[in-house]
C-alpha positions as CSV (number, residue, x, y, z in Angstrom):
1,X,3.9,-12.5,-53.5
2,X,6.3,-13.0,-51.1
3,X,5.5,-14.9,-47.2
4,X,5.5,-11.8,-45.3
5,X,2.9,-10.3,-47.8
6,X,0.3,-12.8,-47.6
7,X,-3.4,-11.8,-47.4
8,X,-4.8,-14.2,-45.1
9,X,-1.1,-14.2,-42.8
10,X,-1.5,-10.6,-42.6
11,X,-5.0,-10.8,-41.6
12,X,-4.5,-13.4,-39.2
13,X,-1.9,-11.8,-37.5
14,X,-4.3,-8.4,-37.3
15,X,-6.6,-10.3,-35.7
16,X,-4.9,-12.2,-33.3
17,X,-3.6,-8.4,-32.4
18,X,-6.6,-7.0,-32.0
19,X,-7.3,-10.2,-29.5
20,X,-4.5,-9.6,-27.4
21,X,-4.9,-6.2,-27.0
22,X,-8.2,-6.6,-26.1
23,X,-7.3,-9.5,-23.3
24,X,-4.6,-7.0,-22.0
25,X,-7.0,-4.4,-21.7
26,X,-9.6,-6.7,-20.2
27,X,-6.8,-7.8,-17.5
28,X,-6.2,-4.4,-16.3
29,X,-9.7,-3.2,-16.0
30,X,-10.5,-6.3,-13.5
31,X,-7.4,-5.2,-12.1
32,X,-8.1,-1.7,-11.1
33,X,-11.4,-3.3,-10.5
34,X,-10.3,-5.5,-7.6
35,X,-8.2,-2.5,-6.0
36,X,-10.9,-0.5,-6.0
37,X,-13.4,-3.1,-4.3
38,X,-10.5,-4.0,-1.9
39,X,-9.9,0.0,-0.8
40,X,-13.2,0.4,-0.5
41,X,-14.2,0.4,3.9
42,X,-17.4,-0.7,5.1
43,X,-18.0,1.9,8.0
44,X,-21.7,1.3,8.3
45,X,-20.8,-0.2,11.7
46,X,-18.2,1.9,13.0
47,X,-19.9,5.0,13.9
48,X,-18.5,7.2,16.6
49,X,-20.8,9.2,18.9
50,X,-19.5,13.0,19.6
51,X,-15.7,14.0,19.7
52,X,-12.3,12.5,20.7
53,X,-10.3,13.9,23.3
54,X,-6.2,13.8,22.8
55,X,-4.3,13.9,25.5
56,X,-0.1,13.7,26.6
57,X,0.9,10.4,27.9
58,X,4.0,10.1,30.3
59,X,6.4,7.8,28.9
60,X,7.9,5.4,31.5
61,X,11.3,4.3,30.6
62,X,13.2,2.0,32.7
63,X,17.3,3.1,33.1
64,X,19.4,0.4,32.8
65,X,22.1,-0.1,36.4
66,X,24.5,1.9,33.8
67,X,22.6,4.8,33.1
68,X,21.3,4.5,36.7
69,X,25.3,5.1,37.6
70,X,26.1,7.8,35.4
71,X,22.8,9.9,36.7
72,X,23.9,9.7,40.1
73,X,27.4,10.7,39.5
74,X,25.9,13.2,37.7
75,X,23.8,14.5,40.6
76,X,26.4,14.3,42.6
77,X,28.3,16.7,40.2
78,X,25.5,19.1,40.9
79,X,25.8,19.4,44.4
């Protein structure tokens, strides 16, 4: 019988298979596991009372001397 036929090799080698499957397997469940506990949200505590209300907010933008320039020559333009 040749090396690469050997009973007991062959049965080691199964087994040692079977164990790192089973390691690999066990990995990826705690994985999963651990995502799930961490996208899990505690929102025993953040209770809102009644609606929201949404509403437009004026953006205030601040024109630099340039732009400043150009829009009075611009208005200048229109008159």
């Amino acid at each position: 019988m040749s090396k690469k036929n050997n009973l007991t090799k062959r049965k080691k080698q199964h087994e040692y298979n079977l164990q790192k499957e089973k390691e690999i397997q066990d990995k990826k469940i705690k994985k999963l596991q651990a995502n799930k506990n961490k996208m899990k949200v505690d929102g025993s505590g953040k209770k809102k009372k009644g609606g929201f209300s949404v509403g437009k907010k004026k953006l205030k933008t601040k024109l630099t001397p340039a732009a400043k320039a150009k829009a009075a020559q611009a208005m200048d333009l229109d008159n």
